[in-house]
C-alpha positions as CSV (number, residue, x, y, z in Angstrom):
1,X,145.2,-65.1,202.2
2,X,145.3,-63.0,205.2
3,X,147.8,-61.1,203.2
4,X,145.5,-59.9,200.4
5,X,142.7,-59.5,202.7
6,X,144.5,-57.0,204.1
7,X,146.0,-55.4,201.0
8,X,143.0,-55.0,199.7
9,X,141.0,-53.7,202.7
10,X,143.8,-50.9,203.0
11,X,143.2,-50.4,199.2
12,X,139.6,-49.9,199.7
13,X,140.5,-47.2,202.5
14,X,142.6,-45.5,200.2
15,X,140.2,-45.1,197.4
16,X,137.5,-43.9,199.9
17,X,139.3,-40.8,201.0
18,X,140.8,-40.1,197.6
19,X,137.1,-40.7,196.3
20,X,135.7,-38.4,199.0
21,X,138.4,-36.0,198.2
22,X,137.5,-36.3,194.6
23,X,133.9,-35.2,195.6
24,X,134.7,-31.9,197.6
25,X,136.5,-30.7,195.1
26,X,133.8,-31.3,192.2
27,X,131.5,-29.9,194.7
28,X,133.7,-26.5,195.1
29,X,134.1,-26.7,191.4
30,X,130.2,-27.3,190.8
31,X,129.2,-23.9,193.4
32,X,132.0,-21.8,191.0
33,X,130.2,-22.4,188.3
34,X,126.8,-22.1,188.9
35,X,128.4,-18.6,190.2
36,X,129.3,-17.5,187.0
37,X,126.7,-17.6,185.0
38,X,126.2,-14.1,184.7
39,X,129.6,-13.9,182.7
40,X,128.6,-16.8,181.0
41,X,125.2,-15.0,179.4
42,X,127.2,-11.8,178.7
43,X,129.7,-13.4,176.8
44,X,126.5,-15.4,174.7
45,X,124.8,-12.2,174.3
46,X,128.0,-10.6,172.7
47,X,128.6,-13.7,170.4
48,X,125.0,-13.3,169.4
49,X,125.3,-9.7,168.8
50,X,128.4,-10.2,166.6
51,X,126.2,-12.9,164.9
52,X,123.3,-10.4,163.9
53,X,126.7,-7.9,162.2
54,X,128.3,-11.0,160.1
55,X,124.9,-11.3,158.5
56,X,125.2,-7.3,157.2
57,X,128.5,-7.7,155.0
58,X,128.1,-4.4,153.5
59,X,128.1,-3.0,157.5
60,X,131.4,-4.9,157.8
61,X,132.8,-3.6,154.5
62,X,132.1,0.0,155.4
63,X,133.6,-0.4,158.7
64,X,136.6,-2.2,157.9
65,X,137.4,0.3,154.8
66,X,137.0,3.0,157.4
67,X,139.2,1.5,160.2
68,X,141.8,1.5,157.3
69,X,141.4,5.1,155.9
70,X,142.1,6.0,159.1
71,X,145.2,6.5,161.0
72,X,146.1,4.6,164.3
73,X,146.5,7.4,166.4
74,X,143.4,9.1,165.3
75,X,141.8,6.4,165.8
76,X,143.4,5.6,169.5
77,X,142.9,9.3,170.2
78,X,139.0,8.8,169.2
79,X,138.7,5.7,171.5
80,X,140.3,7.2,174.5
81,X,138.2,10.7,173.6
82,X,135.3,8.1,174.2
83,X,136.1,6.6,177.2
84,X,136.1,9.4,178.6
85,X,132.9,10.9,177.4
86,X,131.2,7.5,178.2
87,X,133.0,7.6,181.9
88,X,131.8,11.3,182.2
89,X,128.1,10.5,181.3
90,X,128.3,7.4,183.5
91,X,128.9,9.6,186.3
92,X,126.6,12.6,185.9
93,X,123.7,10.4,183.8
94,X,122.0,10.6,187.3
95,X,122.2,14.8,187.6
96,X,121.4,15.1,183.9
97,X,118.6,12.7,182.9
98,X,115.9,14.0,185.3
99,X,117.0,17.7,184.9
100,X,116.5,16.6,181.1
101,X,113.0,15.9,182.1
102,X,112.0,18.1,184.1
103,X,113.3,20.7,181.5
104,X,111.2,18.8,178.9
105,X,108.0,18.7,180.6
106,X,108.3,22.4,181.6
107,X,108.3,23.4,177.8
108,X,104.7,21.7,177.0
């Protein structure tokens, strides 16, 4: 009997530490994900955009028809052409916009 006491009072031990082991690690995986939420919403607010295009069909037609009349590397020369224009603007959108403006309000 003293046996099994024992057993089962080095059993208990055993499953405290794995259980508090257990916890820690829920608890680092809990703070990770109430970190990501931000991702989380992006990636929901693309679904949801690509959502509000399935419901145009005609949109989709017309894009896909185009995608096939043209070639790849027209099409891969467009996109990097893009990137760059989009990386250029990205950089100079703060010199440009409020010379934009001032040039604007000068002509009224």
């Amino acid at each position: 009997m003293a046996k099994s006491t024992r057993k089962l009072t080095q059993r208990k031990a055993e499953l405290l530490v794995q259980s508090a082991l257990l916890r820690e690690k829920l608890a680092v995986e809990v703070l990770s994900a109430m970190q990501m939420p931000d991702f989380v919403m992006k990636g929901l607010n693309i679904w949801n955009g690509f959502s509000h295009i399935r419901k145009k069909p005609l949109f989709i037609g017309t894009l896909a028809l185009s995608f096939l009349a043209i070639k790849p590397r027209r099409l891969i020369s467009w996109l990097v052409s893009a990137t760059v224009l989009f990386k250029t603007w990205r950089r100079f959108s703060p010199i440009v916009t409020p010379l934009i403006g001032f040039l604007a309000r000068r002509k009224k």
